[in-house]
N, C-alpha and C positions, 0 to 999 in steps of 0.2 A: 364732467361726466364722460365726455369723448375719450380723455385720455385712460380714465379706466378701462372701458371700453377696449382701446388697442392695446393696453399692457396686457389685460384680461387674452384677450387673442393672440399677440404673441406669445403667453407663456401656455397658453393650453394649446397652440403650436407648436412648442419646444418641449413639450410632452414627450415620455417615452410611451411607444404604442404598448397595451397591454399583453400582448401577444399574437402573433401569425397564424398559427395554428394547433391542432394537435394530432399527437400519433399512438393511436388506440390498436395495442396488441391483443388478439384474438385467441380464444382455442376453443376445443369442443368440435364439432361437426365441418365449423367453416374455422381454418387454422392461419393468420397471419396479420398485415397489418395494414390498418386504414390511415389514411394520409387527410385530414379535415383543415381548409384553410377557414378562418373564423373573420368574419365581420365583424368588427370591433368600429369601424364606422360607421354599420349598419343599426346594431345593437348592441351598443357600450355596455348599457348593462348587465348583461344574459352573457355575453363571453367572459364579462371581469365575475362574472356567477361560476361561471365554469371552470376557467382559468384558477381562479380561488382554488374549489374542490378539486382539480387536476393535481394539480400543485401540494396540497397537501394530502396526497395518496387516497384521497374520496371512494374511486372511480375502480381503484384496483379490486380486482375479485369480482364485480357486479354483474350481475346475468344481464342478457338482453331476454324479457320476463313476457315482452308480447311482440309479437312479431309475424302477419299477415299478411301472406303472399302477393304480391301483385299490389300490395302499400306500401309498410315499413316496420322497421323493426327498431323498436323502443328499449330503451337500457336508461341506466342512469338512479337508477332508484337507490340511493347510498344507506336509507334506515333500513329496507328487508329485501334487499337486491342480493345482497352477499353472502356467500355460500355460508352455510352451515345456521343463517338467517331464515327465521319463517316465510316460505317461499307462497305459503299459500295469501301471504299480506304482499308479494311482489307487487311494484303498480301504485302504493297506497303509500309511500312513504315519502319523504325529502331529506334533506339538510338538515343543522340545525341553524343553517343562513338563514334571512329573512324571504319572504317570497318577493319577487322581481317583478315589478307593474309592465307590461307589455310595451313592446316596442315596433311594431307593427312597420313591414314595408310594401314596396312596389314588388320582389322580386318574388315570381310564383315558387308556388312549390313542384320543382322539377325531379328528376329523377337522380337521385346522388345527394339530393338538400338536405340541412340539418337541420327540426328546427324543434323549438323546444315544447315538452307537454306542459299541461295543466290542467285546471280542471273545467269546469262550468265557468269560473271567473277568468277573466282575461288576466287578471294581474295576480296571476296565482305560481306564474312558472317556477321553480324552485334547482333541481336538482337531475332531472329526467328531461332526456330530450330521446330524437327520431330521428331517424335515416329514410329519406325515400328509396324506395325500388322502382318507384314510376310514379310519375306526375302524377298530381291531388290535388287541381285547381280548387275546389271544394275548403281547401283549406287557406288560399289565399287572402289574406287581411283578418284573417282571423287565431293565427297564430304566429310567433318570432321566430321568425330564419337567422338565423345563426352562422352558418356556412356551406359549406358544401364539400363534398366528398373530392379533393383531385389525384389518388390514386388507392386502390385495392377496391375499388367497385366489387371484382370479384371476390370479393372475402365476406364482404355484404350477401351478395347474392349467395353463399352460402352458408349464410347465418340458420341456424336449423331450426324450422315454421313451427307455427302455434298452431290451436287448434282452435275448429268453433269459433262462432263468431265475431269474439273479445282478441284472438288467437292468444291464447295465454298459451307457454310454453308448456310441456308434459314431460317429467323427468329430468336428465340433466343438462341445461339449458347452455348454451354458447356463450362466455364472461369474456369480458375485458380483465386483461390479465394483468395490464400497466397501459396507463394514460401518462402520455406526457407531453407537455406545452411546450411548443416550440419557437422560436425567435423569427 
């Protein structure tokens, strides 16, 4: 059983990582590119979530659909995120992946963190995740972190706000233009 054991570890050491990160082109109000390094050791399976849909053009077109100032601004919705999609279902949709049982860590949710939504279930996340604007301790261990933002902060911070208290976007909402996963 031992020796299982060490073959099993060496070869899920001799792994190739699923990905580094991703680079999320912007336009609309806030115009350019965010730079996300992904935990892949943090949350194997929410980045290999992502990474999937990146990879197969998911992501391209998709509004950031709620987005509240002084929190974060949410994207990711691939079934009614996408332009010319019924914008009033933004928010409500997923993949046609399976949903991703939670992966919960120590690292809070700071300012620049990715991490993923879902719904009342913890093991619902699917397709949709969030960018902090500012810390949300509130949200810590109760949602998967993902990654973190390590350049165009300010592309974030110009991401164009929602309204009301859900802040759902009003009119032509700020997309990701092309997501791509990087080495």
């Amino acid at each position: 059983m031992r020796k299982l054991a060490v073959t099993l570890a060496l070869t899920l050491a001799a792994s190739p990582a699923l990905a580094t990160g991703l680079e999320i082109d912007v336009a609309g109000a806030a115009n350019g590119t965010i730079t996300v390094d992904l935990f892949e050791d943090v949350a194997p399976n929410h980045v290999a979530q992502i990474t999937t849909l990146a990879g197969q053009g998911a992501y391209d077109g998709v509004a950031f659909h709620r987005v509240i100032e002084g929190f974060m601004a949410q994207t990711g919705d691939v079934q009614f995120g996408k332009d010319g999609a019924d914008a009033g279902m933004a928010g409500m949709g997923g993949s046609d992946l399976p949903d991703v049982a939670a992966e919960f860590s120590d690292i809070p949710f700071a300012r620049g963190v990715v991490g993923m939504a879902r719904s009342q279930d913890p093991n619902s996340a699917n397709s949709q995740f969030f960018i902090m604007f500012a810390p949300g301790d509130f949200l810590n261990g109760q949602y998967t972190v993902v990654g973190e933002v390590t350049d165009g902060m300010d592309v974030v911070d110009a991401i164009k706000l929602g309204t009301g208290g859900n802040g759902a976007v009003v009119g032509a909402p700020d997309r990701m233009v092309a997501v791509r996963v990087t080495d």
